[in-house]
PDB file as gemmi writes it, atoms N, CA and C in Angstrom:
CRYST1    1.000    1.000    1.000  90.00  90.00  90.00 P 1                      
ATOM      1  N   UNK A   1       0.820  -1.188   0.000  1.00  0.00           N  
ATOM      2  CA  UNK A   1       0.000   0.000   0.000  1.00  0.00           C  
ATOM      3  C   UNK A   1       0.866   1.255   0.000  1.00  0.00           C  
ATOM      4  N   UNK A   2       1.915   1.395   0.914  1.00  0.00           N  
ATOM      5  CA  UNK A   2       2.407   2.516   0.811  1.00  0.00           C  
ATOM      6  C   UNK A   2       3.160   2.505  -0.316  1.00  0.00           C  
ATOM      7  N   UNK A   3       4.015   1.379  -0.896  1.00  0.00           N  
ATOM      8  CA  UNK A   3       4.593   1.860  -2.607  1.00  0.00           C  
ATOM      9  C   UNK A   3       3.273   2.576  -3.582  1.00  0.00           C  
ATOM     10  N   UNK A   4       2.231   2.794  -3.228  1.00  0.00           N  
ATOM     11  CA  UNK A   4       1.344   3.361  -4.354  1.00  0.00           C  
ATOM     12  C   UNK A   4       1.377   4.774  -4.219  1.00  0.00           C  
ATOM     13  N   UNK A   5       2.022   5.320  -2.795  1.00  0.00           N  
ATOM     14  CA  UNK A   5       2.186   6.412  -2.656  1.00  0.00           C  
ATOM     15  C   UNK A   5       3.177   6.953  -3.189  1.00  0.00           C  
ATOM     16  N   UNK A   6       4.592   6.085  -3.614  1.00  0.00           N  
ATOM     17  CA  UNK A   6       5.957   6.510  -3.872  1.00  0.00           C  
ATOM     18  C   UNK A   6       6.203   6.393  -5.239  1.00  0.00           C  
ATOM     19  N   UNK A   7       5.664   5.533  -5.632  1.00  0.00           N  
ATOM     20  CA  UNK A   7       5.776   5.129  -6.936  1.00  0.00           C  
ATOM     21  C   UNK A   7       5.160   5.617  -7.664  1.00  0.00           C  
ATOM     22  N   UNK A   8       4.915   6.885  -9.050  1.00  0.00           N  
ATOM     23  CA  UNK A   8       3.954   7.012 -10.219  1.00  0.00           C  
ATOM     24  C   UNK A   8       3.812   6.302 -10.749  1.00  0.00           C  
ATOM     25  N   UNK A   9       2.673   6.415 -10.890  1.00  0.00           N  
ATOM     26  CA  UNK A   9       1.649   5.908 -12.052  1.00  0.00           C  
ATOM     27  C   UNK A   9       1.880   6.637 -13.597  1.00  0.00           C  
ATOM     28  N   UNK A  10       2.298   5.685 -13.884  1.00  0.00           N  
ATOM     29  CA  UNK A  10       2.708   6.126 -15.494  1.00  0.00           C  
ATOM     30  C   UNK A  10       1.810   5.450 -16.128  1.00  0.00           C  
ATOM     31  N   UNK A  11       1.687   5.752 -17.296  1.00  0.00           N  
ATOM     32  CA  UNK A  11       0.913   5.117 -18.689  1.00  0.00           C  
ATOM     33  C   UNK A  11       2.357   4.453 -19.336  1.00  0.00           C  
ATOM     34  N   UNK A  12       1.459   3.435 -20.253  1.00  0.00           N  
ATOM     35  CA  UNK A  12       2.601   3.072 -20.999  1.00  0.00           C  
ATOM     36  C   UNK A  12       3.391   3.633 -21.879  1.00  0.00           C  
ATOM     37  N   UNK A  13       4.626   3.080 -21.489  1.00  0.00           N  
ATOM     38  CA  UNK A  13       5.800   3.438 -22.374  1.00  0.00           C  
ATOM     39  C   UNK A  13       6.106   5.608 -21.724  1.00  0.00           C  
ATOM     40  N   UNK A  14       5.475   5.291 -20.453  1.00  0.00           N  
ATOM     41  CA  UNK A  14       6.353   6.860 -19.962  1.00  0.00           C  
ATOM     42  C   UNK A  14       7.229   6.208 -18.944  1.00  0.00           C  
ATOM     43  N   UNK A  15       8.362   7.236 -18.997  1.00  0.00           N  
ATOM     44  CA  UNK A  15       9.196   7.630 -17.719  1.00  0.00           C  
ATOM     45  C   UNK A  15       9.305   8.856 -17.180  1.00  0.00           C  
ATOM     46  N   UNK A  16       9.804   8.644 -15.842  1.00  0.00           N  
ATOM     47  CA  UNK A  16       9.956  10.344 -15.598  1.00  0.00           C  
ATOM     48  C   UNK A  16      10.952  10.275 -14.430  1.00  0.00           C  
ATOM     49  N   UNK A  17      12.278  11.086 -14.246  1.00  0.00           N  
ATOM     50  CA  UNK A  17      12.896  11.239 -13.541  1.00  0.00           C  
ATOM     51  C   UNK A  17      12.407  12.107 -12.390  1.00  0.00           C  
ATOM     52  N   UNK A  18      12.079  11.924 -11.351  1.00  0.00           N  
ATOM     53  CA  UNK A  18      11.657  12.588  -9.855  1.00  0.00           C  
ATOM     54  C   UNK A  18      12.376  13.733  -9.830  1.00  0.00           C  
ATOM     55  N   UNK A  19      13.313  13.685  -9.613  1.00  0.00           N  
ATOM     56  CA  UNK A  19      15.112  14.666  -8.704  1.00  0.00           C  
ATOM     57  C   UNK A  19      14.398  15.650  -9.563  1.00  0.00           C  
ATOM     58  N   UNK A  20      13.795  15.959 -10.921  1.00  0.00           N  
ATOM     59  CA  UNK A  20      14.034  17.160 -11.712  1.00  0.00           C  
ATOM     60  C   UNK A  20      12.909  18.063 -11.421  1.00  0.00           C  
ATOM     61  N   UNK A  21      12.146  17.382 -10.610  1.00  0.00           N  
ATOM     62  CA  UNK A  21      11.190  17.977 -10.272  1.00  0.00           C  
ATOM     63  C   UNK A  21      10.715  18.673  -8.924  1.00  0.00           C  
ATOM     64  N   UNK A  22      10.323  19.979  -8.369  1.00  0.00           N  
ATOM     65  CA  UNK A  22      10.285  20.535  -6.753  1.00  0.00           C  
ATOM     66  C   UNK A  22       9.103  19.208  -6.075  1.00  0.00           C  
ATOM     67  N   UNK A  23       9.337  19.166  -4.706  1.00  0.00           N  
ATOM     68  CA  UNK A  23       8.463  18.384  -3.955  1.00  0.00           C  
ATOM     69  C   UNK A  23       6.725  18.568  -4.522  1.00  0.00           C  
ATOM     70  N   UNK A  24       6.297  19.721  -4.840  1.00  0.00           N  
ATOM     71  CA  UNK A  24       4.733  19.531  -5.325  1.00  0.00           C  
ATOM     72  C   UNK A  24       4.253  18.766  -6.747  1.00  0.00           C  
ATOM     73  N   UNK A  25       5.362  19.114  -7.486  1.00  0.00           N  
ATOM     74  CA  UNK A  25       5.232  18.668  -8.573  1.00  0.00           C  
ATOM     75  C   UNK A  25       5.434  16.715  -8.289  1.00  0.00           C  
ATOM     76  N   UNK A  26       6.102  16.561  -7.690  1.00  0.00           N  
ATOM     77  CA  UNK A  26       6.503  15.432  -7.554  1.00  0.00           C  
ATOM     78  C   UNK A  26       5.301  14.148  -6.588  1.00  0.00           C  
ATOM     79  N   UNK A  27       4.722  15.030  -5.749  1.00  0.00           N  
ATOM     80  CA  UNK A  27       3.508  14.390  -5.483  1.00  0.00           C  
ATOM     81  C   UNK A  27       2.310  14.589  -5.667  1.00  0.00           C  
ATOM     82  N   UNK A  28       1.900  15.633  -7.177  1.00  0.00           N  
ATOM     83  CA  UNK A  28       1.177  15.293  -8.351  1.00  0.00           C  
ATOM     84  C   UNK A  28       1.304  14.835  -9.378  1.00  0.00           C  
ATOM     85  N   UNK A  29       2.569  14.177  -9.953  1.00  0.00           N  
ATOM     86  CA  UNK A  29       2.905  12.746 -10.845  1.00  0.00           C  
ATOM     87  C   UNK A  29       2.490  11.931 -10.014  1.00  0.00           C  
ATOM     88  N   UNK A  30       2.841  11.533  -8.960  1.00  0.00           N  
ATOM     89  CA  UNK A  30       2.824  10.164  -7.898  1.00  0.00           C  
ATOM     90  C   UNK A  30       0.964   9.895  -8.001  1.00  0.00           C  
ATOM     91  N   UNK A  31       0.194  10.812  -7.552  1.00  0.00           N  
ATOM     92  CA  UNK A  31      -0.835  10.838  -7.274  1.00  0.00           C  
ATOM     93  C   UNK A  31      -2.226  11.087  -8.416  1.00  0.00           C  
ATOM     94  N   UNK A  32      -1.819  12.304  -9.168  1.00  0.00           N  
ATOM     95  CA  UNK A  32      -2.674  12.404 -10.826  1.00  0.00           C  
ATOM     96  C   UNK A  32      -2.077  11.693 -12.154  1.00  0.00           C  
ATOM     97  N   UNK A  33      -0.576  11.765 -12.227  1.00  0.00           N  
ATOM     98  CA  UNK A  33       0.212  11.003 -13.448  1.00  0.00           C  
ATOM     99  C   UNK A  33       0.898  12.123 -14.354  1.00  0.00           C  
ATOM    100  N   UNK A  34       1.775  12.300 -14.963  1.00  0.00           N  
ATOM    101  CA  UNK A  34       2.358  12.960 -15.370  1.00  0.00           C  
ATOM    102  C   UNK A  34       1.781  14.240 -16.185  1.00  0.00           C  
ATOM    103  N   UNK A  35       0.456  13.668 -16.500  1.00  0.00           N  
ATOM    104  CA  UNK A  35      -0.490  15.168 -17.889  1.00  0.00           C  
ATOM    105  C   UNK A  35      -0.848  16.052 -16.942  1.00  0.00           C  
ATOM    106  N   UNK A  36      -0.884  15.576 -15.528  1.00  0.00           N  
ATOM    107  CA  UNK A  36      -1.818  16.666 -14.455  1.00  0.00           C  
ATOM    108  C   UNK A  36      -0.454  17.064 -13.288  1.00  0.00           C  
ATOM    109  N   UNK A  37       0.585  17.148 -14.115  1.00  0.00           N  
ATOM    110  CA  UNK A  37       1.725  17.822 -12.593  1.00  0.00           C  
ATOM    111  C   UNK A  37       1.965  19.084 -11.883  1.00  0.00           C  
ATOM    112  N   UNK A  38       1.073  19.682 -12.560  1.00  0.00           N  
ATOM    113  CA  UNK A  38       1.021  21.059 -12.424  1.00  0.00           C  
ATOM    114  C   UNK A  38      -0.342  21.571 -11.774  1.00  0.00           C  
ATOM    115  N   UNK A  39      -1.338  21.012 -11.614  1.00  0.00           N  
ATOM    116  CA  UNK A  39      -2.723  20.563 -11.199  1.00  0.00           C  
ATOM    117  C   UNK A  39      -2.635  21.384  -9.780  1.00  0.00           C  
ATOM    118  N   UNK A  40      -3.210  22.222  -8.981  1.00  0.00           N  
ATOM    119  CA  UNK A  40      -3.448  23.006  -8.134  1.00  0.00           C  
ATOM    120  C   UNK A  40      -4.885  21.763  -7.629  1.00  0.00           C  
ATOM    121  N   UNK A  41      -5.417  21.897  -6.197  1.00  0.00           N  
ATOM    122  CA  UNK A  41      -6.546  21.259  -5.847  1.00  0.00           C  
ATOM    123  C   UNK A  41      -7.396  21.727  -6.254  1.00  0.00           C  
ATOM    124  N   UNK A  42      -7.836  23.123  -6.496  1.00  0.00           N  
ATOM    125  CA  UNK A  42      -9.026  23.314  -7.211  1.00  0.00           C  
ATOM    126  C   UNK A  42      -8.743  23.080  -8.482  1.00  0.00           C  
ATOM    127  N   UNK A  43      -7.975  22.527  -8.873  1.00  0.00           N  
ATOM    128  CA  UNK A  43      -7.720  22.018 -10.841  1.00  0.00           C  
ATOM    129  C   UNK A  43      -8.911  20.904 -10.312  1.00  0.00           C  
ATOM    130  N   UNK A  44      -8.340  20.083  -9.436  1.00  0.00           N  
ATOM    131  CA  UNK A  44      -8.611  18.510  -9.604  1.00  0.00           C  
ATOM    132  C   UNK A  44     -10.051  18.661  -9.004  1.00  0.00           C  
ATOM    133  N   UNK A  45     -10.637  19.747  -8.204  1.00  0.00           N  
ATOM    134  CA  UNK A  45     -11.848  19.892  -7.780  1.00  0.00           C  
ATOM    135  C   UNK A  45     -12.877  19.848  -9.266  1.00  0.00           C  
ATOM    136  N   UNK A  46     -12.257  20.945  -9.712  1.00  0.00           N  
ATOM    137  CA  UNK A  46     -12.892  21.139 -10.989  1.00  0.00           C  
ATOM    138  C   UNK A  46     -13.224  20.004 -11.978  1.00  0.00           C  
ATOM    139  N   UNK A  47     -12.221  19.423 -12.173  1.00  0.00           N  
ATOM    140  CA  UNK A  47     -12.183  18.524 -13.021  1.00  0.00           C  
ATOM    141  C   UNK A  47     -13.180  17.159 -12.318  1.00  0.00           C  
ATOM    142  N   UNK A  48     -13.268  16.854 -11.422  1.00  0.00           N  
ATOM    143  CA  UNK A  48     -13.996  15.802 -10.619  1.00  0.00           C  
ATOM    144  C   UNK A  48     -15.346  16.402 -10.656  1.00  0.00           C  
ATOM    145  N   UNK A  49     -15.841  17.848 -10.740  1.00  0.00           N  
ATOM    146  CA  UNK A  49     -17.197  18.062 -10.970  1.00  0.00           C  
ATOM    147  C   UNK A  49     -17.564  18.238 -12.547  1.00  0.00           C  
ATOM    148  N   UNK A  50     -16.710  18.052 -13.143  1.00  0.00           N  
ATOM    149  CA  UNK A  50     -17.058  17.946 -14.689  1.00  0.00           C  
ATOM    150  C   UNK A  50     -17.887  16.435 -14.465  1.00  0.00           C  
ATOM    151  N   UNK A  51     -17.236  15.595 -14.120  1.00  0.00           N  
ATOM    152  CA  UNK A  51     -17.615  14.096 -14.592  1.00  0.00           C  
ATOM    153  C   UNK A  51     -18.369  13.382 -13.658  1.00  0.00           C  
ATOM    154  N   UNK A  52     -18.656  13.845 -12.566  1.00  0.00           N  
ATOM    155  CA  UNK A  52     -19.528  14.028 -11.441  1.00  0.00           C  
ATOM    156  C   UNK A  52     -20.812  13.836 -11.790  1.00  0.00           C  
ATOM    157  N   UNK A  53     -21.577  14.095 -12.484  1.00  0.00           N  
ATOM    158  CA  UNK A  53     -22.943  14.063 -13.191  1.00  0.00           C  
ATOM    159  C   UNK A  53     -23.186  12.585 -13.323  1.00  0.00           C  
ATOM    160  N   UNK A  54     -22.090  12.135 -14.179  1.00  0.00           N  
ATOM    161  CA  UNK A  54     -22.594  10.940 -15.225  1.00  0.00           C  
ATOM    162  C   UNK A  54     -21.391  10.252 -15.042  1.00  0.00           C  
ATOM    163  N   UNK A  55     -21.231  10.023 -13.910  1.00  0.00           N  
ATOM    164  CA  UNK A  55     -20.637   8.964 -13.176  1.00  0.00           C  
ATOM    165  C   UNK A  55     -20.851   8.112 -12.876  1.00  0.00           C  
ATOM    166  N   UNK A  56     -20.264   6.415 -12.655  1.00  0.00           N  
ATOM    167  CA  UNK A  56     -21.018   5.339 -12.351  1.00  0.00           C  
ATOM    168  C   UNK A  56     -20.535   5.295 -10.728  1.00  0.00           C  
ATOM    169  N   UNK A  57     -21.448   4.676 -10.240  1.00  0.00           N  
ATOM    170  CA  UNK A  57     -22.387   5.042  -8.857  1.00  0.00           C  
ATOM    171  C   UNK A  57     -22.037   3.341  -8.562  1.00  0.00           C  
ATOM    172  N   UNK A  58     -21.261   2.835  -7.532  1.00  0.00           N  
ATOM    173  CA  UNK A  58     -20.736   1.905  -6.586  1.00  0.00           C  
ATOM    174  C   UNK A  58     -21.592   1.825  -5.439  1.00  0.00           C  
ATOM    175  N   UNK A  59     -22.369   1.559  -5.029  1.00  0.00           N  
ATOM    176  CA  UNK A  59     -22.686   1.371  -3.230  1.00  0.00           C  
ATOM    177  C   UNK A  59     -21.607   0.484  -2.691  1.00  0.00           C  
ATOM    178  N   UNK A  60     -21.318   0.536  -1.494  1.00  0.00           N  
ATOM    179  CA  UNK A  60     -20.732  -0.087  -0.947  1.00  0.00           C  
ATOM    180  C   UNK A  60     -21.340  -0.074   0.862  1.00  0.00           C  
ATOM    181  N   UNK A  61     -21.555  -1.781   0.949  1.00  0.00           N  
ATOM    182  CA  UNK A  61     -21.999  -1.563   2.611  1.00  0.00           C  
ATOM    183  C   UNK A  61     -20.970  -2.083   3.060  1.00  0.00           C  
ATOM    184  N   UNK A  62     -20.574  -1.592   4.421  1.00  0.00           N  
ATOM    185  CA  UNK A  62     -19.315  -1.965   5.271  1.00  0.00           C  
ATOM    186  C   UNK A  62     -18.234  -1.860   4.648  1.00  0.00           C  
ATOM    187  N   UNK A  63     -17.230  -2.347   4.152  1.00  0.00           N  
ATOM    188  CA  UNK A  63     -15.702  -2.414   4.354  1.00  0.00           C  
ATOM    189  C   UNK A  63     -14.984  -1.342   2.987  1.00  0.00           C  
ATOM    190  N   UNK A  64     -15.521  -0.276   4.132  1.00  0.00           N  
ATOM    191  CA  UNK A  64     -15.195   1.461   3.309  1.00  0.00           C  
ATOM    192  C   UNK A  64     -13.478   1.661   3.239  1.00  0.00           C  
ATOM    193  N   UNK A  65     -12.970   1.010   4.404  1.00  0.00           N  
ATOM    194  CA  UNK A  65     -11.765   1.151   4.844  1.00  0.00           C  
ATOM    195  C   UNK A  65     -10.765   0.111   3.580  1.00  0.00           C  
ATOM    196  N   UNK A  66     -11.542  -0.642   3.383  1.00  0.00           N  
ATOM    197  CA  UNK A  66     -11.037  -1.220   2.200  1.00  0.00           C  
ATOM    198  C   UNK A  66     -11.340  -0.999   0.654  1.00  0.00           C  
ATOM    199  N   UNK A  67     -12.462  -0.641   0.410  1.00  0.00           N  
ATOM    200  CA  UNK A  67     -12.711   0.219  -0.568  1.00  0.00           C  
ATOM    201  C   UNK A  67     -11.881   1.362  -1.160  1.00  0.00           C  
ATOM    202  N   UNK A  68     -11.553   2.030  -0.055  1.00  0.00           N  
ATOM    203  CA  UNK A  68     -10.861   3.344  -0.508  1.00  0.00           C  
ATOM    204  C   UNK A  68      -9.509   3.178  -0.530  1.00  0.00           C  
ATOM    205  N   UNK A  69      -9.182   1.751   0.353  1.00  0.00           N  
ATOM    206  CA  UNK A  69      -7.556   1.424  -0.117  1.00  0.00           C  
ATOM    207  C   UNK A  69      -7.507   1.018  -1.591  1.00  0.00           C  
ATOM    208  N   UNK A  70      -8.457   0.410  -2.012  1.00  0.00           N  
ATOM    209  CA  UNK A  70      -8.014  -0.330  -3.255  1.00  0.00           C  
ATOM    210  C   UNK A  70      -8.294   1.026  -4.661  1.00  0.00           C  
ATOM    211  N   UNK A  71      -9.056   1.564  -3.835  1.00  0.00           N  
ATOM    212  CA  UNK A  71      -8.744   2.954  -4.759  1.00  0.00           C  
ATOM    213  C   UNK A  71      -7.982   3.582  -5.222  1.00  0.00           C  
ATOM    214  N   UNK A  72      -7.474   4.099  -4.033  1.00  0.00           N  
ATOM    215  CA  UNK A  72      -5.929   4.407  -4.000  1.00  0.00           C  
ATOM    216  C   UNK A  72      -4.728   4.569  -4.492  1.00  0.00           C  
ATOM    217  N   UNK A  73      -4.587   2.592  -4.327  1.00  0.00           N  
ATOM    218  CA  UNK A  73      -3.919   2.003  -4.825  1.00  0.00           C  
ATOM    219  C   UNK A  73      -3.726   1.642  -6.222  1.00  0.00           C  
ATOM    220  N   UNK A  74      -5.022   2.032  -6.830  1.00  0.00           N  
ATOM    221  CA  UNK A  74      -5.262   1.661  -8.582  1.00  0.00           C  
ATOM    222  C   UNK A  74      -5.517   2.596  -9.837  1.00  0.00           C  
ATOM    223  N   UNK A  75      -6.006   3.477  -8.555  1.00  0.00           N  
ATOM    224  CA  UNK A  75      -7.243   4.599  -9.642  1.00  0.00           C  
ATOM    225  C   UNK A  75      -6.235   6.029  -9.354  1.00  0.00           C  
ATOM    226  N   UNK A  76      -6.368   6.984 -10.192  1.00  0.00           N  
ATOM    227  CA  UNK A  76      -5.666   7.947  -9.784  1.00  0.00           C  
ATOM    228  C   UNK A  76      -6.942   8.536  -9.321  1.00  0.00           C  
ATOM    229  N   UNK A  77      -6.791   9.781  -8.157  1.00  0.00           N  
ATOM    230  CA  UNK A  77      -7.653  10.540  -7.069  1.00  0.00           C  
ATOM    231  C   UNK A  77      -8.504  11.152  -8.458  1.00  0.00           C  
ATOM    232  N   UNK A  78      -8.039  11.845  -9.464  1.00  0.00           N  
ATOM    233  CA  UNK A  78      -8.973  12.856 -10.072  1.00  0.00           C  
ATOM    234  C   UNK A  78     -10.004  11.693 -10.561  1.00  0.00           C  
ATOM    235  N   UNK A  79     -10.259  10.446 -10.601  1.00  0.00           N  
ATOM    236  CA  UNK A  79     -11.038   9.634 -11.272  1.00  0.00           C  
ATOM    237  C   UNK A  79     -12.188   8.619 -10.526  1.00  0.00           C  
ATOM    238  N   UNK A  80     -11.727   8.803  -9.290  1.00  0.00           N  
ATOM    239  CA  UNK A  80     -13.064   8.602  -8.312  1.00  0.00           C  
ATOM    240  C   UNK A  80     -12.968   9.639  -7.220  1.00  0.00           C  
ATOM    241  N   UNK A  81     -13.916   9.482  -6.982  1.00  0.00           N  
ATOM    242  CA  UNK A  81     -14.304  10.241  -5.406  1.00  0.00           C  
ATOM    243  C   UNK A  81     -15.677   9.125  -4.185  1.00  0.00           C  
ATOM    244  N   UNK A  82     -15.658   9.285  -3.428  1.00  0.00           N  
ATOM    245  CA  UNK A  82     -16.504   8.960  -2.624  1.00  0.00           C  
ATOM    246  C   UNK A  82     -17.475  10.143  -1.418  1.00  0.00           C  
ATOM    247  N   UNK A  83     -19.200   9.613  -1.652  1.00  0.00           N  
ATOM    248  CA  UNK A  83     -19.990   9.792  -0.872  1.00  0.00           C  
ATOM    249  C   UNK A  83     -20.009   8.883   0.516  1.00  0.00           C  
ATOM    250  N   UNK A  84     -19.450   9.368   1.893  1.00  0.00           N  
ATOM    251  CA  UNK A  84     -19.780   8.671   3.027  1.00  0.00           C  
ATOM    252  C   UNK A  84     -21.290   9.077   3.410  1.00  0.00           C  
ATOM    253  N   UNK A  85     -21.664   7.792   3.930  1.00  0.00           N  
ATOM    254  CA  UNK A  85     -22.793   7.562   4.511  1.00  0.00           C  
ATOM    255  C   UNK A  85     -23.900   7.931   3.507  1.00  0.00           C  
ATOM    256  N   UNK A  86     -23.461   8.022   2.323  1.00  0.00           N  
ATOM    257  CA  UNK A  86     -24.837   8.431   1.514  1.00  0.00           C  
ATOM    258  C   UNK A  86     -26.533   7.994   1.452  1.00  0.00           C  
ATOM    259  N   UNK A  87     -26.156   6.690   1.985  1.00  0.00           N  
ATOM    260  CA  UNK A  87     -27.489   6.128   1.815  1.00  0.00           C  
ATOM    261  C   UNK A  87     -28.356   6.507   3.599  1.00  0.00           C  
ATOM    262  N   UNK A  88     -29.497   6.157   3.617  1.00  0.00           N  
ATOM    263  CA  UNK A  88     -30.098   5.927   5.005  1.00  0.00           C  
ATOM    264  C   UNK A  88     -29.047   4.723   6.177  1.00  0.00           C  
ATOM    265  N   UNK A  89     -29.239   3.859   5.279  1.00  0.00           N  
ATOM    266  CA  UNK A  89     -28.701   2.558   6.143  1.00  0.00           C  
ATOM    267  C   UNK A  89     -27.294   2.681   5.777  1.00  0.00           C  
ATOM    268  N   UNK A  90     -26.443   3.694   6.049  1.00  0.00           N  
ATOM    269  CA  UNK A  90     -25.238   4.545   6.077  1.00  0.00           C  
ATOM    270  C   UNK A  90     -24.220   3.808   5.149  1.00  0.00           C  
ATOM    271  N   UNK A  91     -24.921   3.215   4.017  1.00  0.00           N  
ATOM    272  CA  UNK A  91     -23.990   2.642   3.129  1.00  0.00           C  
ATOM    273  C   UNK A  91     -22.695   4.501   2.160  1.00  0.00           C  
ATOM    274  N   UNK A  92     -22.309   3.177   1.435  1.00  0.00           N  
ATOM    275  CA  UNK A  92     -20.604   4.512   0.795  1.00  0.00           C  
ATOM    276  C   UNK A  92     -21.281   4.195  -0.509  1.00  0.00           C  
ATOM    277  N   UNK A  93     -21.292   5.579  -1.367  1.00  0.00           N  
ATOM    278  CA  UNK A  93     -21.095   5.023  -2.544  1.00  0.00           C  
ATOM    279  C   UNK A  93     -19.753   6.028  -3.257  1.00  0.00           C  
ATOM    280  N   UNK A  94     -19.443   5.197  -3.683  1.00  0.00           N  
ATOM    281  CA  UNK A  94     -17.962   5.591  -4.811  1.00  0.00           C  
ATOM    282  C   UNK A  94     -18.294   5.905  -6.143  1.00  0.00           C  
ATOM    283  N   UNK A  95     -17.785   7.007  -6.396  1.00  0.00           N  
ATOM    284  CA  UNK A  95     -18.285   7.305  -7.913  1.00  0.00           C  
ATOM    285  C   UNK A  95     -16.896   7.414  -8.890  1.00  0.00           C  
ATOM    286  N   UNK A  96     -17.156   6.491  -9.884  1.00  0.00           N  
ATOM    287  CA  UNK A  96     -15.851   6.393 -10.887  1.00  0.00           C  
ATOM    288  C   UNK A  96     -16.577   7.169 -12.207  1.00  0.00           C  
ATOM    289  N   UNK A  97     -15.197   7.484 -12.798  1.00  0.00           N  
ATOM    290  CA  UNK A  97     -15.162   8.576 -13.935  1.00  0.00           C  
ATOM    291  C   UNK A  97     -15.725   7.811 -15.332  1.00  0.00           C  
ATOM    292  N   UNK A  98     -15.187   6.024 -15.124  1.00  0.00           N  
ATOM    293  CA  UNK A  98     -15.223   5.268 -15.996  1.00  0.00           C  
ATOM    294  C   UNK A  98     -15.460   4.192 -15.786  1.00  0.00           C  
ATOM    295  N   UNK A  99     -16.622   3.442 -17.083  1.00  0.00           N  
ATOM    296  CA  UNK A  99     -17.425   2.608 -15.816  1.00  0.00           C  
ATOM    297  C   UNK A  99     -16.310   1.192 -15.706  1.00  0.00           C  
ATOM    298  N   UNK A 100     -15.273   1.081 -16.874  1.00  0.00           N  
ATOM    299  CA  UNK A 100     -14.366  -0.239 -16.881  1.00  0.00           C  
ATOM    300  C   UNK A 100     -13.667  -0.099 -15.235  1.00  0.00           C  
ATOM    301  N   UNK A 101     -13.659   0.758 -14.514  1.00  0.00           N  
ATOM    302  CA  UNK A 101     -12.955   1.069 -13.368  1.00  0.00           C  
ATOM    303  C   UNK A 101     -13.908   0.800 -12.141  1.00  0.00           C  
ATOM    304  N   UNK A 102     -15.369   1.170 -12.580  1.00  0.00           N  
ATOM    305  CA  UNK A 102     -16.201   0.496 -11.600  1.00  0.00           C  
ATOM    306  C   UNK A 102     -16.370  -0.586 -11.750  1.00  0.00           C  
ATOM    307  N   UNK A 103     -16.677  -1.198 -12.675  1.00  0.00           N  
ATOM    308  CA  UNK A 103     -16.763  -2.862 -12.806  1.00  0.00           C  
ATOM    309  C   UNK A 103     -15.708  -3.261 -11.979  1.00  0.00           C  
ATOM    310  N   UNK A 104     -14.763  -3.228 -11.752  1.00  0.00           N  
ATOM    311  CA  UNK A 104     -13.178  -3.459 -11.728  1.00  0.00           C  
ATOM    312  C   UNK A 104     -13.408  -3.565  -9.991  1.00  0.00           C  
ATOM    313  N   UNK A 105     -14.211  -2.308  -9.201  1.00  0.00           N  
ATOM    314  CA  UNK A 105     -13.991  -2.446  -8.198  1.00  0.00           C  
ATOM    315  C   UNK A 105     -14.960  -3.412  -7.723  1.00  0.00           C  
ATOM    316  N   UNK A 106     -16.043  -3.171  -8.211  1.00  0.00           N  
ATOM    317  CA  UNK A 106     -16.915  -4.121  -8.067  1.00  0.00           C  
ATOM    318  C   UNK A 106     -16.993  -5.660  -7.977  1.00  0.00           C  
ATOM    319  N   UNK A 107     -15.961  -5.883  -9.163  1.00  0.00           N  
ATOM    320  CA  UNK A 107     -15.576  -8.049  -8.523  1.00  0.00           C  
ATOM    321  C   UNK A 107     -14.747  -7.424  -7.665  1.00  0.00           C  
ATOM    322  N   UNK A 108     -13.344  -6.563  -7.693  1.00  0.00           N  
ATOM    323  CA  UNK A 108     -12.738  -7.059  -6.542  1.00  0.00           C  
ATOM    324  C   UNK A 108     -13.348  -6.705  -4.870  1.00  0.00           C  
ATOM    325  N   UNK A 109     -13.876  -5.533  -4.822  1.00  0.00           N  
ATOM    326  CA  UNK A 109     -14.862  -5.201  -3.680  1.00  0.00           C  
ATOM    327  C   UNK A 109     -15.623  -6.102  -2.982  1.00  0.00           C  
ATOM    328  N   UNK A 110     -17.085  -6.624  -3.772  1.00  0.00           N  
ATOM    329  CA  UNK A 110     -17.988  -6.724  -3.378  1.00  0.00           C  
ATOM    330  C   UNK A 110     -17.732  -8.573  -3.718  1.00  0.00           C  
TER     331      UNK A 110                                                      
END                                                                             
């Protein structure tokens, strides 16, 4: 879990040398991927309410704590977000940008 923090997420066939880059820049490759390194939080706010609408919609009851690890760990932050307690019966739902990414959590999740 914690190498998902240290390690970028590249697409294929990128590299990117760290050292050349100041500490912010360097843990927005790690965390958005190299097209978004420059990304301010209201970039990524913004951009998460673009796709926010017509998003596919996850419930999840109980094991939130694991949910959001495997998130994390897979998905870059600008491409899901999560509702706590959204439902009555205080279920989570997770909303992905793309639905191949909800499916995805969905066998391994649920």
């Amino acid at each position: 879990m914690v190498d998902s923090y240290l390690t970028p997420k590249l697409k294929e066939g990128e590299s990117v040398d760290l050292s050349l880059y100041p500490p912010r820049t360097r843990v927005n490759i790690r965390l958005y991927g190299l097209s978004c390194k420059d990304w301010l939080p209201a970039d990524v706010f913004e951009y998460k309410n673009q796709w926010k609408p017509n998003a596919e919609v996850v419930n999840v009851r109980g094991n939130f704590s694991k949910a959001q690890a495997w998130c994390k760990q897979n998905l870059y932050l600008q491409d899901w977000d999560v509702i706590k307690h959204a439902m009555p019966d205080d279920s989570h739902n997770f909303l992905f940008k793309y639905p191949e990414q909800a499916m995805l959590f969905k066998l391994t999740i649920q």
